[in-house]
C-alpha positions in Angstrom: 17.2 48.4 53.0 20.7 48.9 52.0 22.2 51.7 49.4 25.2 51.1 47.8 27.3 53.9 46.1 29.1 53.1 43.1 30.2 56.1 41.4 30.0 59.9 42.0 26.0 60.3 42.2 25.1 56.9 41.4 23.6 54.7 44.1 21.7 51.6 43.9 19.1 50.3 46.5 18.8 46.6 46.9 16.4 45.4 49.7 16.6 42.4 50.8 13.1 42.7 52.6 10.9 42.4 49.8 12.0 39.9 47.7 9.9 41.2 44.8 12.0 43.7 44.1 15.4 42.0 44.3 15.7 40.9 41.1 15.1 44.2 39.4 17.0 46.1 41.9 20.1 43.8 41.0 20.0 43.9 37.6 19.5 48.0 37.9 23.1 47.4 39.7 24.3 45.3 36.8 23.0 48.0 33.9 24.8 50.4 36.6 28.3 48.5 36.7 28.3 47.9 33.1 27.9 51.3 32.3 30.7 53.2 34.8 32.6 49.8 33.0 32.0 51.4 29.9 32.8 55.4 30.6 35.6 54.1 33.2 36.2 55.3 36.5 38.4 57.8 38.3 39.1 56.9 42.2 40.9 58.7 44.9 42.3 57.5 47.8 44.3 59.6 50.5 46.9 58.7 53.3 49.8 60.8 54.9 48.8 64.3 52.5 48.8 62.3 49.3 46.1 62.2 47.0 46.5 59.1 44.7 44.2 59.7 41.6 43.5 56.8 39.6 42.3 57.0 35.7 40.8 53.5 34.7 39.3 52.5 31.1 38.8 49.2 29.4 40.3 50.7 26.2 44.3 50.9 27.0 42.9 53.7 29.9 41.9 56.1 27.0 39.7 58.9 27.4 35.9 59.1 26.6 34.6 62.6 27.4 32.8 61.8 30.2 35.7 60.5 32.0 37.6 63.5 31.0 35.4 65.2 32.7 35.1 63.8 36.0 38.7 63.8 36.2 38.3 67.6 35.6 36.3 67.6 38.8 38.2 65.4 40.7 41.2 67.8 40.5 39.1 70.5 41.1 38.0 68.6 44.2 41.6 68.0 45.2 42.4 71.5 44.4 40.8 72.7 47.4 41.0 69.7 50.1 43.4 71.1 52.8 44.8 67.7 53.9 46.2 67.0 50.4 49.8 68.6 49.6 50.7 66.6 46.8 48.9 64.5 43.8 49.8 61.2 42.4 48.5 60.7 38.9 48.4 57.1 37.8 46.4 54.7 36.2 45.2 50.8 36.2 46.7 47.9 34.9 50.2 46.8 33.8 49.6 47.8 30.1 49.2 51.2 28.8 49.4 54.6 30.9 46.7 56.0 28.6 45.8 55.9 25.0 44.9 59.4 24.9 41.0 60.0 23.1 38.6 57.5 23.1 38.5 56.5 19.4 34.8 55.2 19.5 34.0 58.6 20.5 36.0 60.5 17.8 33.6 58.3 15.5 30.5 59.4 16.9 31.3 63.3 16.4 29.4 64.9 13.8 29.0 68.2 14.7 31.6 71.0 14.7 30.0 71.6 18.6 30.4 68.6 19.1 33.9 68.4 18.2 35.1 71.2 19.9 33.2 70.0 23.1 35.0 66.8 22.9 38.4 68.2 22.5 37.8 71.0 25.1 37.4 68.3 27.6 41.9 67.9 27.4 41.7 71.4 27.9 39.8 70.9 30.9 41.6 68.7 32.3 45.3 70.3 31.5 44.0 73.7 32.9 43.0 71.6 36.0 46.0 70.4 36.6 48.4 73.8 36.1 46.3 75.6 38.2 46.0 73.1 40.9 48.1 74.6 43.9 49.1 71.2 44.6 52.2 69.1 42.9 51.0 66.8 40.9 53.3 63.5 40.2 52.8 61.3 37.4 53.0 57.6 37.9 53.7 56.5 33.7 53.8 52.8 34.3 53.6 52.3 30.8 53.4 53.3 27.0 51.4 57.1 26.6 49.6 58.4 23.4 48.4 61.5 22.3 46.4 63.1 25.0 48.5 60.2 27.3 51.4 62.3 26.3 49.6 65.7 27.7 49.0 64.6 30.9 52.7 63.2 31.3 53.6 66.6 30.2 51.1 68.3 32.6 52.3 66.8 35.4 54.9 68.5 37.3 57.5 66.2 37.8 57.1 62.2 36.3 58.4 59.4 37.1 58.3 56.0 34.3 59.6 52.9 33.6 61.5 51.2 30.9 58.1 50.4 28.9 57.1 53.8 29.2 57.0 54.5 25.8 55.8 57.7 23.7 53.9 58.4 20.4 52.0 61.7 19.2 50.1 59.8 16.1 47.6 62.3 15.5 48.5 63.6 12.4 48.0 59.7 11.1 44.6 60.2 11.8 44.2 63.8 10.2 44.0 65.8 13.4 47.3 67.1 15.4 48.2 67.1 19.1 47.1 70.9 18.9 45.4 71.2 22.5 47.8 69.2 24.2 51.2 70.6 22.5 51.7 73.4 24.7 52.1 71.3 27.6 54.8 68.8 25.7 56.6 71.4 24.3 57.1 72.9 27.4 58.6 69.7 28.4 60.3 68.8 25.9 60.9 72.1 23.8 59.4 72.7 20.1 62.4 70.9 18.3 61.5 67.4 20.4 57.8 68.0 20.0 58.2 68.6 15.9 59.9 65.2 15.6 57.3 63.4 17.5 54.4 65.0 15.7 56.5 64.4 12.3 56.8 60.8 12.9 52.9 59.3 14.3 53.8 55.9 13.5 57.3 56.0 15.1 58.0 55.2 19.5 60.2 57.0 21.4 61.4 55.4 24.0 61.4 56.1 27.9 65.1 57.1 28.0 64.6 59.0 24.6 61.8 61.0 26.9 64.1 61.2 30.0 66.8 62.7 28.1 64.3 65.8 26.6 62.9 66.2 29.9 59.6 64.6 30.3 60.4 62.3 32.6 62.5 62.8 36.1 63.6 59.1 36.4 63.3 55.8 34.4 63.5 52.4 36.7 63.7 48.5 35.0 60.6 47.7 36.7 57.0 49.0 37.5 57.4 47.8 41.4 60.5 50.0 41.2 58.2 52.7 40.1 55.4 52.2 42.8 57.7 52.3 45.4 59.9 55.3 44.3 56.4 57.2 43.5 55.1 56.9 47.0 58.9 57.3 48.9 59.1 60.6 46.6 55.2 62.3 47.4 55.5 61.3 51.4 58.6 63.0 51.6 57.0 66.0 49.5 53.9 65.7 51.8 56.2 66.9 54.6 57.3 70.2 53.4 55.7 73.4 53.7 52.6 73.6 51.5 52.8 77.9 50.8 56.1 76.9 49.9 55.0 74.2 47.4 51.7 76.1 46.1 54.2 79.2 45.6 56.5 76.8 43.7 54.0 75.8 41.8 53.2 78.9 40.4 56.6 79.8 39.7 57.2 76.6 37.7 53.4 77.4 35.6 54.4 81.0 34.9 54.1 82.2 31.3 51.4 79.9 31.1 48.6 82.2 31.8 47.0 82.2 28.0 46.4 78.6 28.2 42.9 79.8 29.1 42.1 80.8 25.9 44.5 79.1 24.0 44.0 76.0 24.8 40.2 76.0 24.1 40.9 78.1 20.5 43.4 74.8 19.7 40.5 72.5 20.6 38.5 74.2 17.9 40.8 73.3 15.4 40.8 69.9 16.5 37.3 70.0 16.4 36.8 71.2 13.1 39.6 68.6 11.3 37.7 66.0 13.1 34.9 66.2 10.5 37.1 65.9 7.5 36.6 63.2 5.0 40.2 61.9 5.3 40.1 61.7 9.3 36.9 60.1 9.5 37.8 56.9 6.9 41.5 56.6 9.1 39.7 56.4 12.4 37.6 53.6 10.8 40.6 52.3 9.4 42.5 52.5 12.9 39.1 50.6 14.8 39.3 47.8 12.5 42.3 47.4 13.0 
């Protein structure tokens, strides 16, 4: 008998010792895959006190809230593992760094609970990551919307490449970047994050986000990127982690409302979620 673990509390038993059972046993594995497929998946792997945390969805890496909230935990998780100093965030592929929310989902929402669940789950995982003693690096490999843009911002120091273009188009849709634009303006300050917001259908470029602030360094190629990511969070790895936790909560200060705020701003979302006008432009948007 042999148990196989997939995901965070999922495992599958397939035994190969009573072949009666095989063939239901592997297509519980296949419902299984399919599924994580589905929600996406968020892996970690460690090696010389970096934490690499990887974000994967089939949709351009966007976030359903389920995988919002495992990356929530995973954090959390990191949070308190003593042979981590520092945190890469990055995601799969060699398209999109993320899409922000999970369209499909934003179509399902009926229910002002609903909706402010859904939109509490950015919330989540931005509070995560400024209270997190640890540095966290982001790895933008590529193009970041909406909630992609909050966790570039969230990050404390991110690194991109030349196709690491931005766009906040949520007021396209009807909704705004409410939850998130506290941790982009503070990047980018209010004036920067007004343009954005102003202009959903318009990219900014990676240079255009250098220059504000959001990213630390812009390299012609994404094997630039990799390499520069993991040179940069070894060397960090080395240095005194009191020092960097204390850092870190020099760099976060004046942030300490996010608690609430951040949650009352999801409710917003939430509520403008249910209108008329954003429900027929998400359709609009998915058929696309």
């Amino acid at each position: 008998m042999y148990w196989f673990a997939f995901e965070r509390n999922i495992y599958v038993e397939i035994n190969f010792f009573y072949l009666p059972k095989i063939r239901t046993q592997i297509t519980l594995y296949k419902n299984i895959f399919s599924l994580m497929n589905n929600q996406g998946t968020i892996t970690t792997t460690k090696d010389k006190g970096v934490a690499h945390l990887t974000f994967s969805h089939p949709a351009s890496n966007s976030f359903p809230s389920a995988l919002l909230q495992n990356l929530t935990d995973e954090l959390k998780s990191l949070s308190m593992d003593q042979s981590v100093n520092v945190i890469v965030l990055q995601s799969e592929g060699s398209g999109a760094f993320c899409a922000g929310a999970s369209f499909d989902e934003l179509l399902t929402i009926e229910t002002l609970e609903a909706g402010d669940k859904f939109f509490s789950g950015f919330a989540n995982v931005i509070n995560a990551m400024r209270e997190c003693p640890k540095i966290i690096i982001g790895r933008i490999h590529g193009k970041a919307v909406g909630g992609g843009v909050g966790l570039a911002s969230a990050c404390d120091y991110a690194m991109a490449t030349q196709s690491s273009a931005i766009k906040l188009s949520e007021i396209a849709i009807g909704i705004g970047p409410f939850v998130i634009e506290p941790a982009v303006s503070r990047k980018i300050g209010k004036t920067a994050m007004a343009e954005m917001t102003l202009t959903p259908n318009e990219w900014q470029s990676a240079d255009w986000a250098k220059e504000k602030g959001l990213y630390a360094n812009v390299f012609e190629t994404k094997e630039e990127l990799y390499e520069a990511v993991i040179s940069f969070a070894e060397k960090m790895a080395t240095y005194n982690p009191e020092a960097l936790s204390e850092l870190k909560k020099v760099l976060w200060e004046g942030t300490e409302n996010w608690s609430t705020l951040l949650y009352e701003r999801a409710g917003v979302s939430g509520k403008l979620v249910l209108s008329d006008f954003t429900k027929n432009a998400l359709k609009q948007f998915k058929n696309k």
